[in-house]
MARVO-860959 format. One record per residue: residue number from 1; residue in three letters; chain; x, y, z of N, C-alpha, C in turn. Coordinates in Angstrom, 2 decimals. Example, Ala and Ser with C-alpha at 12.3 -4.5 7.8 and 13.67 -1.06 7.14 Angstrom:
<koltis>
  pos  code  unit     n.xx     n.yy     n.zz    ca.xx    ca.yy    ca.zz     c.xx     c.yy     c.zz
    1   Ala     A    13.19    -5.69     7.80    12.30    -4.50     7.80    13.20    -3.30     7.80
    2   Ser     A    12.85    -2.25     7.08    13.67    -1.06     7.14    12.90     0.03     7.87
</koltis>
This chain:
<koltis>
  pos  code  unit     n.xx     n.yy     n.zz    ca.xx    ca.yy    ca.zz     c.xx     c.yy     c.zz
    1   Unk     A    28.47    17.58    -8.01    28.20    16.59    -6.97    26.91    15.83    -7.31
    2   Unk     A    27.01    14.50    -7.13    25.79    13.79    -7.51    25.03    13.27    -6.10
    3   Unk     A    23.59    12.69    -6.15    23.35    11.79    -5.03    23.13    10.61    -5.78
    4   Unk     A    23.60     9.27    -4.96    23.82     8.16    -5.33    22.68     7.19    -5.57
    5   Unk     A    21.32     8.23    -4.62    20.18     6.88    -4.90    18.87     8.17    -5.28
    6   Unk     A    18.97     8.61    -6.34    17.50     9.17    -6.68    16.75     8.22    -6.61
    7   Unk     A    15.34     8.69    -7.19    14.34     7.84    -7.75    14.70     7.36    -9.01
    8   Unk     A    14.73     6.03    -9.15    14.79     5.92   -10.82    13.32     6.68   -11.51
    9   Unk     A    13.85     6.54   -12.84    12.63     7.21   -13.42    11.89     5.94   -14.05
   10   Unk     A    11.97     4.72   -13.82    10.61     3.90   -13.70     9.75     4.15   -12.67
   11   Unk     A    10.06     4.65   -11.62     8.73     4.94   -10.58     8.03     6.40   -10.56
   12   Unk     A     8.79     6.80   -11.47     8.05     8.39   -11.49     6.49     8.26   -11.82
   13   Unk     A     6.39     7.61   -12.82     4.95     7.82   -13.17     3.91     7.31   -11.89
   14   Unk     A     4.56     5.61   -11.51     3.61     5.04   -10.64     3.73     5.47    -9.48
   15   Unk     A     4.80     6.81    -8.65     4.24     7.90    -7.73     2.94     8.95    -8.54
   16   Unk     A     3.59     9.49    -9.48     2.60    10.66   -10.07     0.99     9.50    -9.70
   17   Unk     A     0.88     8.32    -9.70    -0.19     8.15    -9.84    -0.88     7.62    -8.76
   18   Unk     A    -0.03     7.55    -7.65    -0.38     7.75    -6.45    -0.91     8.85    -5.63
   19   Unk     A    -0.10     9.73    -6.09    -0.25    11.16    -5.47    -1.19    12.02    -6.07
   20   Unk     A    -1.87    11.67    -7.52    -2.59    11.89    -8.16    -3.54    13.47    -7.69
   21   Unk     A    -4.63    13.00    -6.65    -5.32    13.22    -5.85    -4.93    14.11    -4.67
   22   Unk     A    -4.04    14.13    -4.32    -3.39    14.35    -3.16    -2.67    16.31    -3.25
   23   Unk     A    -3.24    16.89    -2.48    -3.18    18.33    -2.10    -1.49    18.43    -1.58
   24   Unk     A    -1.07    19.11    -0.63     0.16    19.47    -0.17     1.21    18.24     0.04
   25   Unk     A     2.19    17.79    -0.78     2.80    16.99    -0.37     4.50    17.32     0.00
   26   Unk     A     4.61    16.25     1.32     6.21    16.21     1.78     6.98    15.57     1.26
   27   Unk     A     8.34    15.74     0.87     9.12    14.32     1.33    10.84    14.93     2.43
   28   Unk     A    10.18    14.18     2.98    11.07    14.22     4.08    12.68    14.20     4.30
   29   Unk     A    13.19    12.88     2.93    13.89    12.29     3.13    14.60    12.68     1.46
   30   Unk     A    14.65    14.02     1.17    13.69    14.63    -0.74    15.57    14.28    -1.48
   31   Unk     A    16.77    14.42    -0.51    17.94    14.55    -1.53    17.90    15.47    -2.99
   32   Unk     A    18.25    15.47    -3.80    18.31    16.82    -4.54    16.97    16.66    -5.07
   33   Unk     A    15.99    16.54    -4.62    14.43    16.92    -4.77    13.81    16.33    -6.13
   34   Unk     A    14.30    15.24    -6.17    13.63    14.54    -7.72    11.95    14.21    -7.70
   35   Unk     A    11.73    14.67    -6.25     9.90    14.39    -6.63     9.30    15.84    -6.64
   36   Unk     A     9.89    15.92    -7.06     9.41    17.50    -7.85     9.44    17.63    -9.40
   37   Unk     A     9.97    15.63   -10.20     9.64    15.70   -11.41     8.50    15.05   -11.40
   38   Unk     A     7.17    14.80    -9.97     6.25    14.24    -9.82     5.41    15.57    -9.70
   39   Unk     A     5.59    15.99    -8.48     4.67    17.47    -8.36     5.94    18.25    -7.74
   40   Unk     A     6.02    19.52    -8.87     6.61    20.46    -8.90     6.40    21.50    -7.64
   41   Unk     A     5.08    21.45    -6.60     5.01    22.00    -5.71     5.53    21.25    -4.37
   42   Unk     A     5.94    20.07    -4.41     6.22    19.20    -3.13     7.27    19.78    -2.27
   43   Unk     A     6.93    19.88    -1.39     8.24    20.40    -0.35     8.71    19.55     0.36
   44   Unk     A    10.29    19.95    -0.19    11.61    18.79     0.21    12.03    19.23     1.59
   45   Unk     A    12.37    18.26     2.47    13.23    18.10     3.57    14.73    17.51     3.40
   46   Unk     A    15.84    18.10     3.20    17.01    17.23     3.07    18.00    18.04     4.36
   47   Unk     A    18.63    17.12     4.73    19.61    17.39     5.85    21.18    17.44     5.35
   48   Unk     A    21.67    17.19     4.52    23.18    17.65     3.75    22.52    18.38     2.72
   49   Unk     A    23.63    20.04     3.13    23.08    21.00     2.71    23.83    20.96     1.45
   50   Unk     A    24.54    20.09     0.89    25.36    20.30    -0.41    24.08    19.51    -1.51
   51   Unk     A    23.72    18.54    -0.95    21.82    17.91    -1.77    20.94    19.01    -2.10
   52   Unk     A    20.87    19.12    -0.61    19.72    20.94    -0.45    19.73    21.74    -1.36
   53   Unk     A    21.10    22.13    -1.43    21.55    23.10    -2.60    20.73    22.67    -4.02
   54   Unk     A    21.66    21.74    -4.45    21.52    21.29    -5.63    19.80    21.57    -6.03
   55   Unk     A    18.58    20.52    -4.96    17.49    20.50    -5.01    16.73    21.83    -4.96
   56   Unk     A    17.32    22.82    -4.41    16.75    23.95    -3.54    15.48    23.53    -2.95
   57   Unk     A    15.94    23.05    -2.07    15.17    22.17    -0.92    14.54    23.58    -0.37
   58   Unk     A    12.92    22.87     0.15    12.32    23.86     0.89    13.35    23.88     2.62
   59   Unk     A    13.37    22.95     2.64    14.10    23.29     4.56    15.35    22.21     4.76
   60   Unk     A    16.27    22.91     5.12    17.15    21.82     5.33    17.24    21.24     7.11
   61   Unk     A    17.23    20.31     7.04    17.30    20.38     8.83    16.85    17.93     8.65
   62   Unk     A    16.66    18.33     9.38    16.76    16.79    10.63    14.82    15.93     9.94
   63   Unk     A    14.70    14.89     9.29    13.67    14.33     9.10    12.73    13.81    10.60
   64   Unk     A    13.99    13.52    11.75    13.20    13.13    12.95    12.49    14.69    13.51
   65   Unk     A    12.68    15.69    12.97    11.94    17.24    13.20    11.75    18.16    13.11
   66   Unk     A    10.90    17.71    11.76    10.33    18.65    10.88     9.59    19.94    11.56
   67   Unk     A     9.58    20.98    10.70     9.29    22.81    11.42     8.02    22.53    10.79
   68   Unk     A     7.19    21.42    10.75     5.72    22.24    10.49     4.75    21.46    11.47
   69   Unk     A     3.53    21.85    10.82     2.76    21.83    12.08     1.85    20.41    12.09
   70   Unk     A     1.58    19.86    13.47     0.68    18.38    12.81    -0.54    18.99    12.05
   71   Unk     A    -0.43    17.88    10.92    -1.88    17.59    10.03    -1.41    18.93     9.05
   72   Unk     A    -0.20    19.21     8.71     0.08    19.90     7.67     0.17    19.49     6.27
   73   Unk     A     0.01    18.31     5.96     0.42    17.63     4.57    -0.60    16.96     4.45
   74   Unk     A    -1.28    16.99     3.19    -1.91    15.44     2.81    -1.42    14.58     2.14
   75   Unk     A     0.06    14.79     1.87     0.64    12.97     1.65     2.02    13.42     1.71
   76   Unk     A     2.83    12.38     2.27     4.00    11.78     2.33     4.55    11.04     1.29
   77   Unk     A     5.59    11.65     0.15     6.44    10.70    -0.23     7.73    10.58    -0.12
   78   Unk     A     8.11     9.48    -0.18     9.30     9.71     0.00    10.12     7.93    -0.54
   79   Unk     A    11.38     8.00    -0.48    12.16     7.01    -0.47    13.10     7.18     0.59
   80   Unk     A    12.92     6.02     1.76    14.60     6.33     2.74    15.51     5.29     2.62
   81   Unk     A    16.43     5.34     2.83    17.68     4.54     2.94    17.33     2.85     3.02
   82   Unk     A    18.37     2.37     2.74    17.50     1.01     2.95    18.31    -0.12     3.58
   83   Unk     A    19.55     0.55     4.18    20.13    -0.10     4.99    21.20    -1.17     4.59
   84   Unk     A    21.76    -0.94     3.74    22.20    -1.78     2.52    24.04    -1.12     2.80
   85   Unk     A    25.02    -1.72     2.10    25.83    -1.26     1.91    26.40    -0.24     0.94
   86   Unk     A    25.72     0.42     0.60    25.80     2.11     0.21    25.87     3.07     1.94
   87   Unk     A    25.89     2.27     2.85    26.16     2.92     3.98    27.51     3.01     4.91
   88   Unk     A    28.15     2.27     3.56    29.78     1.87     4.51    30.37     2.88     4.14
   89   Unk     A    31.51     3.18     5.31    32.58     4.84     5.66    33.31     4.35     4.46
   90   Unk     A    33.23     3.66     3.46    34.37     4.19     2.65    34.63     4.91     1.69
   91   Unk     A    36.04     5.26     1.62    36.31     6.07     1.04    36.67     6.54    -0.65
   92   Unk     A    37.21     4.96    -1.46    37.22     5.21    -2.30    38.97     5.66    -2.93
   93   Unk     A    40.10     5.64    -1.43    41.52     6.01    -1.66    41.64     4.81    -2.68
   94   Unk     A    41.46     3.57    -2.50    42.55     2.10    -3.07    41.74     2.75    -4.49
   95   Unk     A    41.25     3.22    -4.80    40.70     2.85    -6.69    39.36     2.57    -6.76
   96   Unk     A    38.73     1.78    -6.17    37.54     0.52    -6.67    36.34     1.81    -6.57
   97   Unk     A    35.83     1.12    -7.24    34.29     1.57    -7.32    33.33     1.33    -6.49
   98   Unk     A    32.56     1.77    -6.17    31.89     1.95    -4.94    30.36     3.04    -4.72
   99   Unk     A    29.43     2.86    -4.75    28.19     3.40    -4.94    27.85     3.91    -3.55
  100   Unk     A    28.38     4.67    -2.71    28.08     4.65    -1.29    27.46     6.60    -1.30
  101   Unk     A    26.90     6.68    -0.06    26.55     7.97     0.44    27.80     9.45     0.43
  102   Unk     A    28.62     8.28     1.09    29.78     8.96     1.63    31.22     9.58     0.37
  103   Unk     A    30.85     8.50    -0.58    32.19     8.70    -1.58    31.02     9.59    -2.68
  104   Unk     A    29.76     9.25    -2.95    29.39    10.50    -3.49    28.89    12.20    -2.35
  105   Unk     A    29.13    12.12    -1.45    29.04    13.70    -0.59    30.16    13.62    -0.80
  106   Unk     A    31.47    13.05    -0.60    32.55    13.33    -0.54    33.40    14.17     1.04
  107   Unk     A    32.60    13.53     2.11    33.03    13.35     3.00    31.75    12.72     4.42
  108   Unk     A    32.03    12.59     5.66    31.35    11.74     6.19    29.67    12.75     6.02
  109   Unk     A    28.68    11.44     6.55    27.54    11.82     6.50    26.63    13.00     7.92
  110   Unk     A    26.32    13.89     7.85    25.78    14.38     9.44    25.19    13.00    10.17
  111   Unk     A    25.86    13.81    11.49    25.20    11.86    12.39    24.06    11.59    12.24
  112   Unk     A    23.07    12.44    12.08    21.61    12.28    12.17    21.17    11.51    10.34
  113   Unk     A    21.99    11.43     9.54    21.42    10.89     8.66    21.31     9.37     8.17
  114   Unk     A    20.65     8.61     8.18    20.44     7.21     8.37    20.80     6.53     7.30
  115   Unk     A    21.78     7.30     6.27    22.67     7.48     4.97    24.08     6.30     5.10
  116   Unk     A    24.37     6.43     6.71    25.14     5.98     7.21    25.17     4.75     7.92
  117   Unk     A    23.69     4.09     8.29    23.31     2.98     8.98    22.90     1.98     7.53
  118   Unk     A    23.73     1.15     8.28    23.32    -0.56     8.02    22.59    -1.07     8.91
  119   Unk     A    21.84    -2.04     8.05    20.57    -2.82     8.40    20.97    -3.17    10.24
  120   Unk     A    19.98    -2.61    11.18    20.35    -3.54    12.35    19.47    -2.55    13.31
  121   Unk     A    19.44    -2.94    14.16    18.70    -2.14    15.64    19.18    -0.36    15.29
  122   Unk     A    19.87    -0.06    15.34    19.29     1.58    14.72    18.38     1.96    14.03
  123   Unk     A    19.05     1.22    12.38    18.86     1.62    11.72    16.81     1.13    11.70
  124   Unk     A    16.40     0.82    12.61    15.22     0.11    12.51    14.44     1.46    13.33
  125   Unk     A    15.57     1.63    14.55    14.75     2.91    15.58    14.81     4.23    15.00
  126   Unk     A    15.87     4.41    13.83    15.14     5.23    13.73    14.48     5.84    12.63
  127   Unk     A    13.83     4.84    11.93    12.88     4.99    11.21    11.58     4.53    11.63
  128   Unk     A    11.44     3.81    12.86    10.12     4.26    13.53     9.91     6.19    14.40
  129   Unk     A    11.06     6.11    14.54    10.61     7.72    14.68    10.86     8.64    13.56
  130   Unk     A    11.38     8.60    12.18    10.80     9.15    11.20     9.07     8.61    10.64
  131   Unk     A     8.92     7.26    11.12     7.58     7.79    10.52     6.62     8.03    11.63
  132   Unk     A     6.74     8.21    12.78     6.00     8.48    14.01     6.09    10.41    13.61
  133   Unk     A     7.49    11.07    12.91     6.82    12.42    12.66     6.49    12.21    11.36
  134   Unk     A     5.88    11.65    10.29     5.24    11.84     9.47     3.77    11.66     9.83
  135   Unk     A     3.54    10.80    10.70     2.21    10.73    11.29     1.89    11.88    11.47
  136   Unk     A     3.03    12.72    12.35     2.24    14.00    13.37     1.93    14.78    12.10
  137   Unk     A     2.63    15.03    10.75     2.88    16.36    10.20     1.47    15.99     9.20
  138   Unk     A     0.91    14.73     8.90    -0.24    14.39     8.11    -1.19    14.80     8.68
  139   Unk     A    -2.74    14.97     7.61    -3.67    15.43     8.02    -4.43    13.91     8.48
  140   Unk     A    -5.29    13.95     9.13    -6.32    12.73     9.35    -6.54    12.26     7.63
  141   Unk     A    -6.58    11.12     7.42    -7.12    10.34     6.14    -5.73    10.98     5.06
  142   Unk     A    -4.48    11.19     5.53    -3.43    11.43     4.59    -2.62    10.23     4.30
  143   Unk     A    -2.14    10.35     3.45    -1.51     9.00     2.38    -0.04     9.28     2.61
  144   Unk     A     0.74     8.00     2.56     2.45     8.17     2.70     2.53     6.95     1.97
  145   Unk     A     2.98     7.40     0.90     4.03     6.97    -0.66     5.24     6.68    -0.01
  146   Unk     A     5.40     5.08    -0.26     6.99     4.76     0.13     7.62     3.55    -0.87
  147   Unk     A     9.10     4.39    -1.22     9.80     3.06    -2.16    10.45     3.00    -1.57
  148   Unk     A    11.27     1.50    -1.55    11.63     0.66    -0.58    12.43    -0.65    -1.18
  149   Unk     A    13.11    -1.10    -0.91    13.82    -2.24    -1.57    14.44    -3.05    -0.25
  150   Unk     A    14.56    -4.26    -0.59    15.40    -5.33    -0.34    16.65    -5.55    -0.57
  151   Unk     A    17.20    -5.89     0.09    19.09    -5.96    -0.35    19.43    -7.85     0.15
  152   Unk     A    20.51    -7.97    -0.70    21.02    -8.84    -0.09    22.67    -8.27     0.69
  153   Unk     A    22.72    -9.49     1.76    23.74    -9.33     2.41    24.28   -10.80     2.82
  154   Unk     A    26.09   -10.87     2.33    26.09   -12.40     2.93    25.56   -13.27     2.21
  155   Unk     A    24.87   -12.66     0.79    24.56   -13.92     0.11    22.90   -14.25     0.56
  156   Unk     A    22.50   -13.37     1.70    21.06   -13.55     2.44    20.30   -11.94     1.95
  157   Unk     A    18.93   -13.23     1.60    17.62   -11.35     1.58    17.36   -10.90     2.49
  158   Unk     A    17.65    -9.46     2.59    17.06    -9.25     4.19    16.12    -8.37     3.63
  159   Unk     A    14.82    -8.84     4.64    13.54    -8.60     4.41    13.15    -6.83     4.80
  160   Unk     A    14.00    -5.85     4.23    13.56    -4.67     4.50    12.20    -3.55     4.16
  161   Unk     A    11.93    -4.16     3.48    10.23    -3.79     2.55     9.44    -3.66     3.39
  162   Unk     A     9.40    -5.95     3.95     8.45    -5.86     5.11     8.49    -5.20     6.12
  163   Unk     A     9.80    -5.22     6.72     9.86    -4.98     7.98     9.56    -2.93     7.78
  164   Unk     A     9.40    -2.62     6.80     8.91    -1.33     7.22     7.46    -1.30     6.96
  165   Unk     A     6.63    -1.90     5.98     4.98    -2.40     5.81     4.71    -2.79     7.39
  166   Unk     A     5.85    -3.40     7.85     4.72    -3.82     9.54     5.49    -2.62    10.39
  167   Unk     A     6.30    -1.95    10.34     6.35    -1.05    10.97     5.42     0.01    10.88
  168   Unk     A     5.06     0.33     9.94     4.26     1.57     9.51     2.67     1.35    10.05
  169   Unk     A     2.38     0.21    10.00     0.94    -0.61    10.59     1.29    -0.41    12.00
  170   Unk     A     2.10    -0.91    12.38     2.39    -1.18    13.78     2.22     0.37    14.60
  171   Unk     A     2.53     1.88    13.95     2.17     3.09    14.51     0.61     3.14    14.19
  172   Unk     A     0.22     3.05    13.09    -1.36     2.71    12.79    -1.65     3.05    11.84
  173   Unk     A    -0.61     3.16    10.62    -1.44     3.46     9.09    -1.86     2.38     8.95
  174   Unk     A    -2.82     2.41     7.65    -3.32     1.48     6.74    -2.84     1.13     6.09
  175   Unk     A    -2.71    -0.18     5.38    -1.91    -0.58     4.80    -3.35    -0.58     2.74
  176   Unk     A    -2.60     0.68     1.92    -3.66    -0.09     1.07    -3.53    -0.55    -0.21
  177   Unk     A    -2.21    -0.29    -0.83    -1.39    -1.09    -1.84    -0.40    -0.92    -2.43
  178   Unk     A     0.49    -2.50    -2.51     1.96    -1.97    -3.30     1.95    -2.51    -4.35
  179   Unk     A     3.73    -1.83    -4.97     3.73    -1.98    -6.63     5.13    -2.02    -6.99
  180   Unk     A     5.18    -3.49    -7.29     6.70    -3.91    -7.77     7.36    -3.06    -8.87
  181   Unk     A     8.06    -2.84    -9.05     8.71    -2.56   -10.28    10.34    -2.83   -10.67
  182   Unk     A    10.45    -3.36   -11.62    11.91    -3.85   -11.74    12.79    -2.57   -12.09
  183   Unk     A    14.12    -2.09   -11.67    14.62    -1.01   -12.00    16.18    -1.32   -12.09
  184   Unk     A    17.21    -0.60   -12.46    18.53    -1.06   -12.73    18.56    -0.77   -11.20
  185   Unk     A    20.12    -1.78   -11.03    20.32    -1.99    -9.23    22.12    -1.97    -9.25
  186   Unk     A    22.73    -1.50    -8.39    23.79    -1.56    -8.39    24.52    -2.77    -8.73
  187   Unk     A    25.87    -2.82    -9.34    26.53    -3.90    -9.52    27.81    -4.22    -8.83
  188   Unk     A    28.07    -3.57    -7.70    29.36    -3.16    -7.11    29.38    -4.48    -5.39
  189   Unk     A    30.32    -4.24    -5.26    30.32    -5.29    -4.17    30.59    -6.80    -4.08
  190   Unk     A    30.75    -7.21    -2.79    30.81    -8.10    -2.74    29.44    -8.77    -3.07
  191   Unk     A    28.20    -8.70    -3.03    26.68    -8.91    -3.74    26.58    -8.61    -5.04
  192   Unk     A    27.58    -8.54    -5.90    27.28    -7.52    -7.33    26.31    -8.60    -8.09
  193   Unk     A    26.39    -9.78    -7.78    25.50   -10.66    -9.06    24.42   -11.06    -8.17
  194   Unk     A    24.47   -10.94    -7.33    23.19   -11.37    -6.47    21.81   -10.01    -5.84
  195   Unk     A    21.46    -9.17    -7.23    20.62    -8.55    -6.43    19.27    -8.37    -6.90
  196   Unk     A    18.95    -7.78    -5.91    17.10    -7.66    -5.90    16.58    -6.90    -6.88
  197   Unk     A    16.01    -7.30    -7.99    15.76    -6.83    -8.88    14.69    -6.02    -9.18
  198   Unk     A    13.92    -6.01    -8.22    12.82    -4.57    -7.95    12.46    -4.15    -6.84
  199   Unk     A    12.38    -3.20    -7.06    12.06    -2.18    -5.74    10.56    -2.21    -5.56
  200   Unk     A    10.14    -1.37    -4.29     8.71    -1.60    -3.98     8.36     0.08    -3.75
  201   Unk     A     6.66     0.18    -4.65     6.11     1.24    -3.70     4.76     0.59    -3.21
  202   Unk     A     4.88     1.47    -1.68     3.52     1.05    -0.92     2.59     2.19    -0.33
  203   Unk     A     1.77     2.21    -0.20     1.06     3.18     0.23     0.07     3.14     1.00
  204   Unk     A     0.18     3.81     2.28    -0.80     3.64     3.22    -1.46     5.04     3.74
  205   Unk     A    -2.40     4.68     4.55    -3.10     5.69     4.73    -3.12     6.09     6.45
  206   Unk     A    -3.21     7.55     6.48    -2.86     7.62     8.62    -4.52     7.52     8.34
  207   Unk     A    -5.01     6.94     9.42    -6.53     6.33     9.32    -6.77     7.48    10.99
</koltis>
């Protein structure tokens, strides 16, 4: 069984060099735990326990509530979903190819995973309350590492990067710098020639 959106390994290094510095780290959102080819001690959160497995995830359970305690971590990394069509129920019966959540688990997603949401008023709420508990679980002056991409849809960019940079401000991190990087991007879809050709990491600080 595979997961469909690791980290590429162009951003490995420019996390490792974020996190550099940084004592106990989470990721919340860890899927078969590839930031553990960053720091081998990071403890993963994944909620499909067939990922878990694979990763041997420290805890499997729900990113909106996490079992530890506030001001347990000094940094957050992570990559979440990005709202894109890798979130559509299909299945994959007619033949075609298809890069989705669901046709690599190989059946539907737990409701709670945001694996399953396209860009829109959910998928917005509830990733202000995933990072409202990363707030709680950080220490004062802790850092949250986030990659992040843009999609098109319809032929239109939808601005998902930003809209989580002002979300993340908007609970009250700091905003203190990002870092483009171009990486291979799916080719499937009705968008197959039209896509965003780098992803983003940003990093802010709970102040």
């Amino acid at each position: 069984m595979r997961h469909p959106a690791k980290y590429t390994d162009t951003l490995l290094p420019i996390l490792a060099e974020f996190l550099v510095d940084c004592g106990r780290i989470l990721d919340p959102f860890a899927g078969t735990c590839k930031i553990r080819q960053v720091r081998l001690d990071a403890v993963c959160n994944e909620l499909e326990w067939e990922w878990a497995s694979i990763g041997n995830a420290s805890n499997v359970g729900n990113a909106l509530a996490l079992p530890y305690r506030d001001g347990a971590f000094d940094a957050v990394a992570t990559s979440c979903t990005y709202g894109n069509r890798m979130a559509d129920r299909y299945d994959g019966r007619d033949g075609s190819r298809r890069n989705t959540y669901r046709c690599a688990l190989g059946h539907d997603l737990h409701p709670a995973n945001s694996g399953a949401m396209q860009w829109g008023e959910a998928y917005r709420e509830f990733h202000v309350a995933a990072w409202r508990e990363c707030w709680r679980v950080l220490r004062p002056g802790g850092r949250l590492v986030l990659n992040i991409s843009d999609h098109i849809r319809k032929g239109k960019r939808i601005e998902v990067a930003q809209w989580h940079c002002d979300a993340l401000q908007d609970i009250g991190f700091r905003f203190i710098i990002g870092r483009s990087a171009q990486t291979p991007r799916n080719g499937f879809g009705k968008n197959g020639n039209a896509r965003v050709e780098h992803e983003q990491v940003f990093v802010f600080e709970k102040e």
